[in-house]
C-alpha positions as CSV (number, residue, x, y, z in Angstrom):
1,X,-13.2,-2.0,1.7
2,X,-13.3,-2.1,-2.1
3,X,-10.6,-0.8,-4.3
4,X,-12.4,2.2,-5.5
5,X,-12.9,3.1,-1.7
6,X,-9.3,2.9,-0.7
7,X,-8.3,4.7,-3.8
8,X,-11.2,7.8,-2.3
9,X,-9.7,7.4,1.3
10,X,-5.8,7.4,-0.1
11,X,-5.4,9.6,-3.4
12,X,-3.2,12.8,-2.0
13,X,-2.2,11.4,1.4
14,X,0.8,9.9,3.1
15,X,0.5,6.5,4.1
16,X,3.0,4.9,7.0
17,X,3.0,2.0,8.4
18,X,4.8,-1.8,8.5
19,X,5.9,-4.5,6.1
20,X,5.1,-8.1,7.7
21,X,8.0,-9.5,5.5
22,X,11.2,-8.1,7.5
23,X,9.0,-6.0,10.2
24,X,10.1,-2.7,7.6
25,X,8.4,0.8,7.7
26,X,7.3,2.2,4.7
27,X,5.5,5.1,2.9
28,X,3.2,5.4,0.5
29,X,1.4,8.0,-1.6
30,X,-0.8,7.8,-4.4
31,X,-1.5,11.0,-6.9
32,X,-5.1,11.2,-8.6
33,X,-5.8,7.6,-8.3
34,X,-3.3,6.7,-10.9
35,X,0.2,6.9,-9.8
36,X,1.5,5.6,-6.7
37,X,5.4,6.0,-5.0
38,X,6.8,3.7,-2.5
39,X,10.2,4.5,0.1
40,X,11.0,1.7,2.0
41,X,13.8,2.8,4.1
42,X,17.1,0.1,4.7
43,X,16.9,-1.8,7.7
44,X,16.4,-4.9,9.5
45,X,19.3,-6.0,7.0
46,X,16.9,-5.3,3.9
47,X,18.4,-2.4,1.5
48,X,16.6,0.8,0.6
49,X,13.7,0.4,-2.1
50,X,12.1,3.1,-4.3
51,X,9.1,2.3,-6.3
52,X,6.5,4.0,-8.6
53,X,3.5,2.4,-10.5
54,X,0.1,2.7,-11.3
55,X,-2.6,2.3,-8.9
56,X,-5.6,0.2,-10.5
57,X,-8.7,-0.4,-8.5
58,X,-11.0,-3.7,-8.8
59,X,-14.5,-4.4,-7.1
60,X,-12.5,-6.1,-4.3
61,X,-9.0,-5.1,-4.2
62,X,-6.5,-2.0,-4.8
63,X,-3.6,-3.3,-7.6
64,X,-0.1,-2.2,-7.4
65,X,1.5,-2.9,-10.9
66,X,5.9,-1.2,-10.3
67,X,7.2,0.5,-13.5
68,X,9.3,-1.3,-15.2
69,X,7.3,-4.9,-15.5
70,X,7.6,-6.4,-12.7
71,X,4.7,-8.3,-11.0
72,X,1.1,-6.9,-10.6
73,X,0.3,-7.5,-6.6
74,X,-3.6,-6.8,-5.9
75,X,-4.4,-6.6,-2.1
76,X,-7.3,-6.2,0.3
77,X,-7.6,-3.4,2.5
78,X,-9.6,-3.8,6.0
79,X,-10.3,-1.7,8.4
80,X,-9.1,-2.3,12.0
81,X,-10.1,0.7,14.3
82,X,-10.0,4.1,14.0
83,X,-7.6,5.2,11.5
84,X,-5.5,1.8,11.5
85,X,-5.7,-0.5,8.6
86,X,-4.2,-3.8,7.1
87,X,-3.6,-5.2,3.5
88,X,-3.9,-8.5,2.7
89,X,-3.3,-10.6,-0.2
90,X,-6.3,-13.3,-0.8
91,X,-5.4,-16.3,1.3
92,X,-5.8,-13.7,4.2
93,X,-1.9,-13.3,4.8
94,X,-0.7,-9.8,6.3
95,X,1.3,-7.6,4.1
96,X,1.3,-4.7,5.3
97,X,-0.5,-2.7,8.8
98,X,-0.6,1.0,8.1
99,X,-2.1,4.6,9.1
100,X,-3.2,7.4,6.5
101,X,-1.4,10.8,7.9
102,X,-3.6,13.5,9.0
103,X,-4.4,16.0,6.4
């Protein structure tokens, strides 16, 4: 799926779903296509994280750059079945498995 897709299938809805690093829910939501938000709840030993950011799509990925300067991390998104997808950064690694909530 291309950036500008996910950013059609995402803009105004929740996403859920797991972190590969610690095995961690989290949620995500991005507004207009510009502006996402980020809870990752504390557990597995791993303390609570907020984040906010601007969403920027390219041909190939979706870009998550956090307010505040840290890191720019662009990510694949494929679609596994149904309503179940993964991201994934370009060497093919996992980061995250998640579901878009019903509407």
């Amino acid at each position: 799926m291309t950036g500008p897709g996910f950013l059609a299938l995402a803009s105004g809805r929740m996403i859920s779903g797991w972190l590969s690093n610690g095995n961690r829910a989290f949620y995500l939501k991005v507004e207009k296509g510009k502006v996402y938000s980020m809870q990752v709840p504390a557990q597995n030993g791993f303390p609570e994280v907020h984040e906010t950011g601007t969403v920027r799509p390219t041909k190939e990925h979706y870009c998550l750059t956090p307010y505040g300067g840290a890191k720019e991390r662009c990510l694949r998104v494929r679609l596994l079945e149904d309503n179940e997808f993964e991201s994934t950064d370009d060497s093919g690694n996992r980061i995250a498995r998640w579901w878009l909530a019903q509407q």
